[in-house]
C-alpha positions as CSV (number, residue, x, y, z in Angstrom):
1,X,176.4,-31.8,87.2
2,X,177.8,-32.6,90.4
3,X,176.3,-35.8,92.3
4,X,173.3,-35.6,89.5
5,X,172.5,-31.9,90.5
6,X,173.2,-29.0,88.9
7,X,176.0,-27.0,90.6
8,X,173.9,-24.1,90.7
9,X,171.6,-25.5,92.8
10,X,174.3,-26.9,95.5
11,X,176.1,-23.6,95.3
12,X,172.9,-21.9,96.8
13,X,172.7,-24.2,99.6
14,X,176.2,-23.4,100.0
15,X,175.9,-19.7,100.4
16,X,173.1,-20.1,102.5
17,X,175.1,-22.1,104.6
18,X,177.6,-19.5,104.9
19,X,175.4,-16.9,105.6
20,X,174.2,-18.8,108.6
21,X,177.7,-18.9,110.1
22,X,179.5,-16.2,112.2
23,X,183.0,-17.3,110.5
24,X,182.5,-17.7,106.7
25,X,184.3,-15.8,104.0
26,X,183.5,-15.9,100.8
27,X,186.3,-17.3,98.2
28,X,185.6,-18.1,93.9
29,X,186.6,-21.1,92.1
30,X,187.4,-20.9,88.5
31,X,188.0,-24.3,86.5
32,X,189.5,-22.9,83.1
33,X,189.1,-26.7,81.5
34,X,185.9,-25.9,81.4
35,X,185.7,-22.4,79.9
36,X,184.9,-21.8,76.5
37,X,185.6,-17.5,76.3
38,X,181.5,-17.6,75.4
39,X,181.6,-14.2,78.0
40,X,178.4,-15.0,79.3
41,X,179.9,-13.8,82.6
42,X,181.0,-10.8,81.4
43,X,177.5,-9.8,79.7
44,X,176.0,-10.3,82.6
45,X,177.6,-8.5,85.3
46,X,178.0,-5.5,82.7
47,X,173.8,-6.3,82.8
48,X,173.6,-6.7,87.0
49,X,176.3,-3.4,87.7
50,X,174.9,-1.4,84.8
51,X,178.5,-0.9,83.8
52,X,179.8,2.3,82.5
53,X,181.8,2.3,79.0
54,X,185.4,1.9,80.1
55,X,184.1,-0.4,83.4
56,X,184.8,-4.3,82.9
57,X,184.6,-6.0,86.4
58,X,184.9,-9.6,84.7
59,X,186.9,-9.4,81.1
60,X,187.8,-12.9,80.0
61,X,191.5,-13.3,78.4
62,X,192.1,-15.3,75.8
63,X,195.4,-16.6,75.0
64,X,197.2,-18.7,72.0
65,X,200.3,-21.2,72.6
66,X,202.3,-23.6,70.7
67,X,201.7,-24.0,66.4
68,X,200.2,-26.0,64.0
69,X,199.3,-28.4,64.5
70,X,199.7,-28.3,68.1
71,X,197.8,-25.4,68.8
72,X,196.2,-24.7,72.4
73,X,194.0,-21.9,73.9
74,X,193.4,-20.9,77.4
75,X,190.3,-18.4,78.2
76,X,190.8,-16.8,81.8
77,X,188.1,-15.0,83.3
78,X,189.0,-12.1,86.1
79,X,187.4,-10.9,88.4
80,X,188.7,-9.0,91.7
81,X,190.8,-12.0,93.4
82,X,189.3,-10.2,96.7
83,X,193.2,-10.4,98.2
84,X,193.2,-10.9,101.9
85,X,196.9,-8.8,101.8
86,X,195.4,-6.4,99.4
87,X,198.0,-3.7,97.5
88,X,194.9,-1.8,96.3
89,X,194.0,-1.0,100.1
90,X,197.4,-0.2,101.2
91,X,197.9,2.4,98.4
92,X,194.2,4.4,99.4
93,X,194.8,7.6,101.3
94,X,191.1,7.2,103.3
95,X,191.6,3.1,103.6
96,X,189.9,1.7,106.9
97,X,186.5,0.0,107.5
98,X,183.9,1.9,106.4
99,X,186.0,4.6,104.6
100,X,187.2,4.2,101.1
101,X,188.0,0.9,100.9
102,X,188.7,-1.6,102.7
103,X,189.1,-5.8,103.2
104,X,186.9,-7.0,104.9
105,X,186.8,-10.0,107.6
106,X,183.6,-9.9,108.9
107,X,179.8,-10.0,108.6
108,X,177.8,-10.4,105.3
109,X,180.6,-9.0,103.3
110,X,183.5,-11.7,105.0
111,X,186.7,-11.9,102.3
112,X,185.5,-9.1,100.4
113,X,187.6,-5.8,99.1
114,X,185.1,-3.0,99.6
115,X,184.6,0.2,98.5
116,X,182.5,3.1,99.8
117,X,181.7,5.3,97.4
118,X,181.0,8.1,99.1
119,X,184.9,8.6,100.9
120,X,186.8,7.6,97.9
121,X,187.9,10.3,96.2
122,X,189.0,9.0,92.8
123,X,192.7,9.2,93.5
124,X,193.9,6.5,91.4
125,X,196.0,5.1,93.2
126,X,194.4,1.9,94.1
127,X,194.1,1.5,90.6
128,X,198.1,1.2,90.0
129,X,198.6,-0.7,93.0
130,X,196.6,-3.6,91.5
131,X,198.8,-6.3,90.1
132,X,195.9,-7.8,88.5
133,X,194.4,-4.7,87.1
134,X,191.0,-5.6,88.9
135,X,190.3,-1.7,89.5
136,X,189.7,1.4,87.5
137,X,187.8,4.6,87.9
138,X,184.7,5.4,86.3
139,X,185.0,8.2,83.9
140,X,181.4,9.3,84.5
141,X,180.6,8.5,80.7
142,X,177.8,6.7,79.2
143,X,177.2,4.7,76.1
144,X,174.9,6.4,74.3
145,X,176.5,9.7,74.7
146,X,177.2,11.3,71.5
147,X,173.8,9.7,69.6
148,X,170.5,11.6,69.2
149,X,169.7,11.2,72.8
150,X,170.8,9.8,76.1
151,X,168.4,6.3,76.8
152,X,166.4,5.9,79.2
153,X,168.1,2.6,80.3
154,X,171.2,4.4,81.5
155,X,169.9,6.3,83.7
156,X,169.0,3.5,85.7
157,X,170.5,3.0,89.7
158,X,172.9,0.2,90.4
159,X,172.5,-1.6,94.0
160,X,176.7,-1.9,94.4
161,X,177.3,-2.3,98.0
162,X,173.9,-2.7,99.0
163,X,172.9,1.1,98.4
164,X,171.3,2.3,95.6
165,X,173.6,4.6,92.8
166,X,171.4,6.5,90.4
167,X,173.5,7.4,87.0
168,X,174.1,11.0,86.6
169,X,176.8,13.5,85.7
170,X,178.9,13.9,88.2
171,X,177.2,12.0,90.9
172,X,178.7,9.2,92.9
173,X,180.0,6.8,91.7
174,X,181.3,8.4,88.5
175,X,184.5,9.9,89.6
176,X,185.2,7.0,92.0
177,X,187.5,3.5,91.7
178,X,185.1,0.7,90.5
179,X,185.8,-3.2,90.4
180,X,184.1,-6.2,91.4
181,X,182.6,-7.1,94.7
182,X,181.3,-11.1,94.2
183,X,178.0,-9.1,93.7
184,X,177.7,-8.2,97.5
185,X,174.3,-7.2,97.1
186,X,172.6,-10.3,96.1
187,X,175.0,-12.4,98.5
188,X,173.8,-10.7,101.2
189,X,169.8,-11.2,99.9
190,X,171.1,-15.2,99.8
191,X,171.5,-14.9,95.7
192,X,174.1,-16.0,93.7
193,X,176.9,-14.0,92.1
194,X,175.8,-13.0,88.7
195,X,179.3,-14.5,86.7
196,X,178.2,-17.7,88.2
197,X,174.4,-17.8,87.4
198,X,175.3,-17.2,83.7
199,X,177.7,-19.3,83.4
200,X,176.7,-21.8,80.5
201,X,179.5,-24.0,81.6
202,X,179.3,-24.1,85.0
203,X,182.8,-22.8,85.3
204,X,182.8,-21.4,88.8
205,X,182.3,-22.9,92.3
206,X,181.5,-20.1,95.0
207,X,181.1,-20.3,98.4
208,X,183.1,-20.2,101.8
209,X,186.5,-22.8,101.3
210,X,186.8,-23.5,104.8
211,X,183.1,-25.6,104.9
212,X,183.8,-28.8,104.4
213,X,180.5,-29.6,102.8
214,X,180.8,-26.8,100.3
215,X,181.7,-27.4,96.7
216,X,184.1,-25.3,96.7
217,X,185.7,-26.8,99.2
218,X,185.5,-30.2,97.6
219,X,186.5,-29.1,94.3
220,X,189.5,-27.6,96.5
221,X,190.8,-30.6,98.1
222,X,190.2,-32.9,95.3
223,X,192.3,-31.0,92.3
224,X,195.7,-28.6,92.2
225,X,194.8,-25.1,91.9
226,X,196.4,-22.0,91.7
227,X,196.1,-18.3,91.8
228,X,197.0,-15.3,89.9
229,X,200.5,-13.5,90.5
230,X,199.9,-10.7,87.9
231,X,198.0,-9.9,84.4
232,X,199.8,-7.6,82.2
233,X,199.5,-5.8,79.1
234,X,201.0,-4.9,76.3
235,X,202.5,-1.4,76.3
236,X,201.6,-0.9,79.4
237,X,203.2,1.9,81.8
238,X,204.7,1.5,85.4
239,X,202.6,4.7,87.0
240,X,203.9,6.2,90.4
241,X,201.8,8.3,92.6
242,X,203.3,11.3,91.5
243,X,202.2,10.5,87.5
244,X,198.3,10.4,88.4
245,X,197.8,14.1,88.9
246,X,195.6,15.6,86.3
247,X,195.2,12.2,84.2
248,X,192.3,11.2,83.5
249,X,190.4,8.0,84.2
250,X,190.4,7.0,80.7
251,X,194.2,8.1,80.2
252,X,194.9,6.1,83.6
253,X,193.7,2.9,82.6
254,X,195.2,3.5,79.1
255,X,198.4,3.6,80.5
256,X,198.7,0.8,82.9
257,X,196.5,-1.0,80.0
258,X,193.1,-2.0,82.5
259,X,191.7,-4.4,82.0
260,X,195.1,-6.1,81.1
261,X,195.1,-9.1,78.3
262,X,197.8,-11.6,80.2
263,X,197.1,-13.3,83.2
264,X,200.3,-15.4,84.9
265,X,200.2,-17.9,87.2
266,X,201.5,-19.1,90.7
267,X,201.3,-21.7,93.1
268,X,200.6,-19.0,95.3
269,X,201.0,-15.3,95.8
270,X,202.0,-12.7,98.4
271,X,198.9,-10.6,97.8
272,X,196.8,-14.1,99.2
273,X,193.9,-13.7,96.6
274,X,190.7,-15.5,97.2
275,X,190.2,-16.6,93.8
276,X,191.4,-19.6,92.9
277,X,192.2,-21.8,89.4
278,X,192.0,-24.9,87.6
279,X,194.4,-24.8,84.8
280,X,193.2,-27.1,81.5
């Protein structure tokens, strides 16, 4: 609760604010004292994006330190850390507004990464460029595959980006690189981010930093955060440009091991990521 309301409801307000201004960008807060790894987040954005298997926009990490009996854990959600000097954008051979991906600093979509699915063209090299290991490409499989039939459910569009993406072989966006967006579609409908409507703990502050009366804002100025420098995993591969050519998706992001299990923290980092963290 925040001032006797529930965050949720301030957070509204707060986007609706920022939709109302010419100059807002839209930033995530992520207070790790209060998450408990129940992946609530997770569920539901798989739910809202109608993830494909191999396709986690929000995994949550979970880490062990010290022993017994002083034992702590730390459970680190990720999503995109929507960098405004992104590596991801850089790296893409089509990057530019409106091609295949791009940051963007204006409009409805202020702070975001974006991708257009229909210019990318599933090079992979965003994907390796990510030092968070927020990207991946979708492999154009489905979970059901291999069982007496394909359901129904799967089938079903998602609204990514504000179009709609029916689910078939072959068809955009299988074939493409995939992350998280802060849920542009319902952010630009006035709705808040999936990750943070399910949040049972009420873990996440959202909204644009740079309005005063925001929460996130507050929640800002009144505690030290930090940000992400890199998440790593174990095993994992240094890829070049020159390595993607006739991988896989699944082989790719087995290699550089997406979604990664090992977040590290800064006090701030050159990529300028626009999700910020509380550390318990």
């Amino acid at each position: 609760m925040f001032e006797g309301r529930d965050e949720l409801t301030v957070i509204q307000e707060d986007i609706q604010r920022a939709l109302a201004s010419p100059d807002g960008k839209w930033a995530m807060l992520i207070d790790l004292r209060r998450c408990t790894a129940c992946k609530s987040c997770t569920a539901g954005c798989v739910a809202e994006q109608k993830s494909p298997p191999g396709v986690v926009y929000r995994p949550v990490y979970e880490e062990e330190s010290g022993s017994f009996p002083d034992v702590k854990r730390r459970f680190t959600p990720r999503p995109c850390q929507q960098c405004d000097n992104p590596p991801c954008v850089d790296a893409c051979p089509n990057k530019g507004e409106g091609k295949a991906t791009w940051k963007s600093t204006k409009g409805k979509s202020a702070g975001i990464v974006m991708i257009n699915y229909g210019q990318c063209v599933g090079c992979g090299r965003c994907v390796i460029a990510c030092p968070y290991k927020a990207r991946t490409l979708d492999a154009g499989s489905l979970h059901t595959e291999g069982t007496p039939r394909v359901e129904e459910y799967e089938k079903s569009p998602t609204w990514e980006y504000g179009r709609k993406w029916p689910r078939e072989k072959f068809h955009t966006p299988c074939g493409n690189a995939r992350k998280c967006h802060f849920c542009y579609h319902r952010l630009k409908n006035g709705m808040v981010p999936m990750c943070v409507s399910t949040c049972i703990c009420r873990a996440n502050y959202f909204g644009d930093p740079e309005d005063t009366k925001s929460l996130i804002h507050k929640m800002i100025k009144e505690n030290k955060v930090t940000v992400l420098a890199e998440v790593s995993s174990k095993g994992q591969a240094k890829l070049k440009d020159a390595d993607l050519k006739d991988r896989s998706p699944s082989d790719i992001a087995g290699k550089i091991g997406y979604p990664g299990t090992t977040p590290s923290f800064a006090g701030e980092s050159k990529t300028k990521p626009r999700v910020y963290y509380i550390l318990p």
